[in-house]
C-alpha positions as CSV (number, residue, x, y, z in Angstrom):
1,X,67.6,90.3,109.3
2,X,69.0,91.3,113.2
3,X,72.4,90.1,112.3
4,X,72.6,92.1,108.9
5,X,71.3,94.9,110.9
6,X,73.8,94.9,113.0
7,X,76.9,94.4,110.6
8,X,75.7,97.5,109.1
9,X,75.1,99.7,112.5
10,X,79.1,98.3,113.3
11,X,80.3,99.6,109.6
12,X,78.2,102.8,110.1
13,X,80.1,103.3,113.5
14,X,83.4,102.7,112.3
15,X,82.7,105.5,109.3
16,X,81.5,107.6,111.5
17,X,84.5,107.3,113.8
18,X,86.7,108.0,111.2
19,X,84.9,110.9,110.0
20,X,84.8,112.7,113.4
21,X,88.5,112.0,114.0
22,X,89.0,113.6,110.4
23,X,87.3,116.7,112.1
24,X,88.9,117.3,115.3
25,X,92.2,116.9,113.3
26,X,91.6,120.3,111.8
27,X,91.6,122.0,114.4
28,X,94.9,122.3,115.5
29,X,96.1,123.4,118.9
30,X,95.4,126.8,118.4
31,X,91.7,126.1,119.2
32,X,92.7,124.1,122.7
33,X,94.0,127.3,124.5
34,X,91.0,129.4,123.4
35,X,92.5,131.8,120.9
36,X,89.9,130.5,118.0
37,X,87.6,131.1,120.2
38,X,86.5,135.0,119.3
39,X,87.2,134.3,115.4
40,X,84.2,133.7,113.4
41,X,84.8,131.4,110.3
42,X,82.5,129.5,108.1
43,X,83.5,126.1,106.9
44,X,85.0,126.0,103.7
45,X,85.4,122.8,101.0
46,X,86.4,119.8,103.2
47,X,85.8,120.7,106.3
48,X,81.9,121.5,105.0
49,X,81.7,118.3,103.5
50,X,82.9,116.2,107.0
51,X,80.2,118.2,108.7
52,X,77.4,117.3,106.5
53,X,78.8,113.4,106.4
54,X,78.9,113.2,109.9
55,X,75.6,114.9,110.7
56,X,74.0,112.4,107.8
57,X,75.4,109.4,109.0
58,X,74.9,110.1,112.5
59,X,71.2,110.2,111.3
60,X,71.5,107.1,109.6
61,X,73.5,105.3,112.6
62,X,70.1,106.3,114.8
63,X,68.1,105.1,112.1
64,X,70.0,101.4,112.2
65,X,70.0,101.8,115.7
66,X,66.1,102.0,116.1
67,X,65.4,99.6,113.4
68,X,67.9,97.4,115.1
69,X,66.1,97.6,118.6
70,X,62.7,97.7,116.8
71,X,63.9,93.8,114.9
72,X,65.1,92.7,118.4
73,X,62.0,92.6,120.4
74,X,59.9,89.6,120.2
């Protein structure tokens, strides 16, 4: 059960990875020297959905995580 645990924290990880480079590719350079700064803007389509994946599987990744520590112990 630990080693299935952990195959699926690793996966988890590397979707995660790719989801949050997904985002910061977005944002283009204009955002790096501060001139999106003062705009508001909601996200829109894509962008929406990446949030929400990311902030879900984040959750899940902690979940894996504890369970993973939890199925560790002895």
């Amino acid at each position: 059960m630990l080693t299935a645990l952990q195959v699926i924290q690793i996966v988890i990880a590397i979707i995660l990875i790719v989801v949050i480079l997904m985002q910061s590719r977005g944002s283009g350079f204009g955002g790096a020297f501060g001139t999106d700064a003062a705009v508001f803007r909601t996200r829109r389509g894509v962008e929406q959905y990446l949030f929400r994946g990311t902030v879900i599987l984040a959750g899940i990744f902690m979940a894996v995580s504890l369970l993973t520590a939890r199925a560790a112990l002895p």
